[in-house]
N, CA, C and O of each residue as an XYZ file, in Angstrom:
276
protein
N     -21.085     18.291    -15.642
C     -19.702     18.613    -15.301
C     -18.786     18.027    -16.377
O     -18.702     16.833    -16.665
N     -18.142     18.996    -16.904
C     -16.969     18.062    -17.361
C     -15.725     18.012    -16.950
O     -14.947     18.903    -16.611
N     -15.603     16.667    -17.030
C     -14.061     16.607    -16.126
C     -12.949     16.837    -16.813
O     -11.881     17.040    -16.235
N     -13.029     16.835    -17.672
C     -11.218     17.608    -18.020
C     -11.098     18.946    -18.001
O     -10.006     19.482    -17.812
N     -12.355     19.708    -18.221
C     -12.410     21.052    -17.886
C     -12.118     21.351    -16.368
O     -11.262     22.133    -15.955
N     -12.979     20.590    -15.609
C     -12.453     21.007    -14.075
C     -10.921     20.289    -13.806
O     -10.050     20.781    -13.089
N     -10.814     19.030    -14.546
C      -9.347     18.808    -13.774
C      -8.134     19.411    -13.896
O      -7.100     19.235    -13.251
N      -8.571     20.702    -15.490
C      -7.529     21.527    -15.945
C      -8.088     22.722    -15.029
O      -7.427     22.651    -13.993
N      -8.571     23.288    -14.974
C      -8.844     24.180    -14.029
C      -8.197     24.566    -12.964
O      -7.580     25.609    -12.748
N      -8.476     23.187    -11.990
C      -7.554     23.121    -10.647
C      -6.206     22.566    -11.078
O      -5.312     22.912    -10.307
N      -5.819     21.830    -12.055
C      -4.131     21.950    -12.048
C      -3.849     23.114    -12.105
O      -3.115     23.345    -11.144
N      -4.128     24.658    -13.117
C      -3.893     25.524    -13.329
C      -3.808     26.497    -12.174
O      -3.002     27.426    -12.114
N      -4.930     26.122    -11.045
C      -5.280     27.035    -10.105
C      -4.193     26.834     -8.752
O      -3.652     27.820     -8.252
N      -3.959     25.491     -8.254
C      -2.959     25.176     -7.235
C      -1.556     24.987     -7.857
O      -0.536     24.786     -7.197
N      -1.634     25.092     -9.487
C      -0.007     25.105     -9.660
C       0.167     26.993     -9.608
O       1.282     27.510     -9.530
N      -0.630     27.505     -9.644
C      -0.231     29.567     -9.936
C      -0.368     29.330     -8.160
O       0.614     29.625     -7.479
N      -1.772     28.730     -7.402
C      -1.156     28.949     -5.602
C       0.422     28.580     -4.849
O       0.916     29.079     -3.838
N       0.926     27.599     -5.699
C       2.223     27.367     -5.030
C       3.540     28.527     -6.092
O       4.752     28.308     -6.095
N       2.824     29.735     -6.909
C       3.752     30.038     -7.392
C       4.932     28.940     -8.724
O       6.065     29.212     -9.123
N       4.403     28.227     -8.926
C       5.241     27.447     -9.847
C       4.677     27.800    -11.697
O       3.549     27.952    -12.164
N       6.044     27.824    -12.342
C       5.324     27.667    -13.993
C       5.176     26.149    -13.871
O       5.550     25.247    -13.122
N       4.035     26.407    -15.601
C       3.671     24.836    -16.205
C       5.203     24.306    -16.052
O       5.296     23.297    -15.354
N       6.636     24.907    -16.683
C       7.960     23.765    -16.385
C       8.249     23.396    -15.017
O       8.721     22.284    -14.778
N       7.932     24.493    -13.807
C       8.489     23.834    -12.713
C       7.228     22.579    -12.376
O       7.514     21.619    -11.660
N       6.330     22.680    -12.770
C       5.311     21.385    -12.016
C       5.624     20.373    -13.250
O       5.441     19.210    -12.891
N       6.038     20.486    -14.586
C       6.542     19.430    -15.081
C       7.742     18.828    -14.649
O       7.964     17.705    -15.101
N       8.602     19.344    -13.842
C      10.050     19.072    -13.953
C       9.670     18.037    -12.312
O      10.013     16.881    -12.065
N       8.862     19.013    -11.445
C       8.408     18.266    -10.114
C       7.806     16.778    -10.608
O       8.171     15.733    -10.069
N       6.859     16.823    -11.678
C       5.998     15.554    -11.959
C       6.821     14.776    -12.803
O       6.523     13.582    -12.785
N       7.762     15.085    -13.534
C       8.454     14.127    -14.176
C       7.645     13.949    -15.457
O       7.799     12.916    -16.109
N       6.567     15.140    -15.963
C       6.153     15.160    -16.965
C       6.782     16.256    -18.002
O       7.758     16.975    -17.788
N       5.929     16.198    -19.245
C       6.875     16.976    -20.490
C       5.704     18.586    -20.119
O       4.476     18.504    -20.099
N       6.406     19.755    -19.896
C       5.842     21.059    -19.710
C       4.453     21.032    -20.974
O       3.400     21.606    -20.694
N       4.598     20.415    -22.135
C       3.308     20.692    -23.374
C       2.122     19.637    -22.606
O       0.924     19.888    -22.743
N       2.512     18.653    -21.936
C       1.656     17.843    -21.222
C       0.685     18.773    -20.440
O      -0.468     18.956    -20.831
N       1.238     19.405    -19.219
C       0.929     20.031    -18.667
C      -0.178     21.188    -19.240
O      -1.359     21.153    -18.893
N       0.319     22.130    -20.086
C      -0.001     22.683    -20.602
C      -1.016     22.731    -21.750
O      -1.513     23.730    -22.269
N      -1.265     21.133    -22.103
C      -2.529     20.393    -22.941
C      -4.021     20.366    -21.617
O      -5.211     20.665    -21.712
N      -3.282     19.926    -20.638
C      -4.135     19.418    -19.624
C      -4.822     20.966    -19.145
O      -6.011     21.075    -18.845
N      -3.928     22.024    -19.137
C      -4.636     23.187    -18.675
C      -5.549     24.075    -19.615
O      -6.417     24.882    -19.282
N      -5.157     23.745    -20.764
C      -5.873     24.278    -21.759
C      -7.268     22.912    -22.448
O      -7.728     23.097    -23.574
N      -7.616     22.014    -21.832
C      -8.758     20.739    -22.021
C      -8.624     19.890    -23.241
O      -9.437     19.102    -23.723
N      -7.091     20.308    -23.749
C      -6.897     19.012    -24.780
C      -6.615     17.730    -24.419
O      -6.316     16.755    -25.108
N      -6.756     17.870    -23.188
C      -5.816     16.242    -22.984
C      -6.386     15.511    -21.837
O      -6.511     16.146    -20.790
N      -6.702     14.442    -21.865
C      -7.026     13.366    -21.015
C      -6.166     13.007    -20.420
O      -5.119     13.380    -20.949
N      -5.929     12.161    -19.103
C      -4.808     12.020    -18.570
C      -4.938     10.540    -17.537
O      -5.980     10.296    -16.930
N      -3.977      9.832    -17.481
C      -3.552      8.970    -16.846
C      -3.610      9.063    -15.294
O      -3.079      9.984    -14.674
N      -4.387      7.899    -14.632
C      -4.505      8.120    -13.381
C      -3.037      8.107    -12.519
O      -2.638      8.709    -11.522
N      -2.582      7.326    -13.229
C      -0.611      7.313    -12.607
C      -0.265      8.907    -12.550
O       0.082      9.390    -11.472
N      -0.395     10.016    -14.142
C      -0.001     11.080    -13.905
C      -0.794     12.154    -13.121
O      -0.345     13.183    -12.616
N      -1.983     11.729    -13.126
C      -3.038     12.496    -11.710
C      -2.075     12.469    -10.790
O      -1.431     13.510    -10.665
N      -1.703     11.235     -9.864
C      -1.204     11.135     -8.681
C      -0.199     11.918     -8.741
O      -0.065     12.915     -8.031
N       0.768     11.447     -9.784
C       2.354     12.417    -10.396
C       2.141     13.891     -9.814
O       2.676     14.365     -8.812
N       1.052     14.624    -10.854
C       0.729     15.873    -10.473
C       0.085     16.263     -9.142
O       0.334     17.351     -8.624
N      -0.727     15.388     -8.602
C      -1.207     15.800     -7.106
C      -0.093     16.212     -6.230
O       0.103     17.373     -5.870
N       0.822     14.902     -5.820
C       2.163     15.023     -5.280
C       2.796     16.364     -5.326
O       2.962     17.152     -4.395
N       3.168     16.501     -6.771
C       4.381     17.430     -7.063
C       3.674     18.924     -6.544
O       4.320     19.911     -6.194
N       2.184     18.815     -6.590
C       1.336     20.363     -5.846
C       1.364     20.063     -4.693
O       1.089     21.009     -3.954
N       1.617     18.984     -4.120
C       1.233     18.753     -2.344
C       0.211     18.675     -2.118
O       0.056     19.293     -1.065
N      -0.753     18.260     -2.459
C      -2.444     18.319     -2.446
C      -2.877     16.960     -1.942
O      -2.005     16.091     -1.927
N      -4.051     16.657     -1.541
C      -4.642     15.243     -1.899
C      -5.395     15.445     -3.528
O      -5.817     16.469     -4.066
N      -5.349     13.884     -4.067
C      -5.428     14.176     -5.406
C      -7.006     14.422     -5.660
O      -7.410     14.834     -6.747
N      -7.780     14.167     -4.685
C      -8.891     14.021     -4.997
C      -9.608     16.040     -5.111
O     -10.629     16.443     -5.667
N      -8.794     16.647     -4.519
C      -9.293     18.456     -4.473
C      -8.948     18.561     -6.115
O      -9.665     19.466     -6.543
N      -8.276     18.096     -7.021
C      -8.145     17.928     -8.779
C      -9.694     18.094     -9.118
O     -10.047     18.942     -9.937
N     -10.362     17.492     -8.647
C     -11.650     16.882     -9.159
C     -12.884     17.653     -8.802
O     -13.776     17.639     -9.650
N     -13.089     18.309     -7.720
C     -13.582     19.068     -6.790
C     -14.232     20.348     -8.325
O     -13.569     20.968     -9.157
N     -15.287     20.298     -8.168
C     -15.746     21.662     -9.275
C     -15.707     22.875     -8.486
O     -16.242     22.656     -7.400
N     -15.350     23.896     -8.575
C     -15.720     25.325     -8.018
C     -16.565     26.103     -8.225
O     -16.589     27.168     -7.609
């Protein structure tokens, strides 16, 4: 498994289920939209602080991020 592949995956997948762009879940997380958008495309590693950031701002528990499909 790799995990930045699945953790971009499901950001990508529950941020298009709530209808939001990469800016509205940046603007919700208080992150920069290229952040976002690193993380969905597997350039980017990420901070467990901004995991939570992004779980929140989808309404999720953070742990379905992680979950492979």
């Amino acid at each position: 498994m790799d995990i930045v592949k699945v953790f971009g995956l499901n950001v990508k997948k529950y941020r298009q289920a709530c209808k939001m762009s990469q800016e509205d879940l940046a603007d919700k997380s208080n992150l920069h939209r290229t952040y976002i958008s690193a993380i969905e495309c597997f350039r980017r590693s990420i901070a467990l602080e901004n995991i939570q950031r992004i779980a929140d701002a989808l309404n999720i528990e953070t742990y379905k991020l992680f979950l492979e499909q």
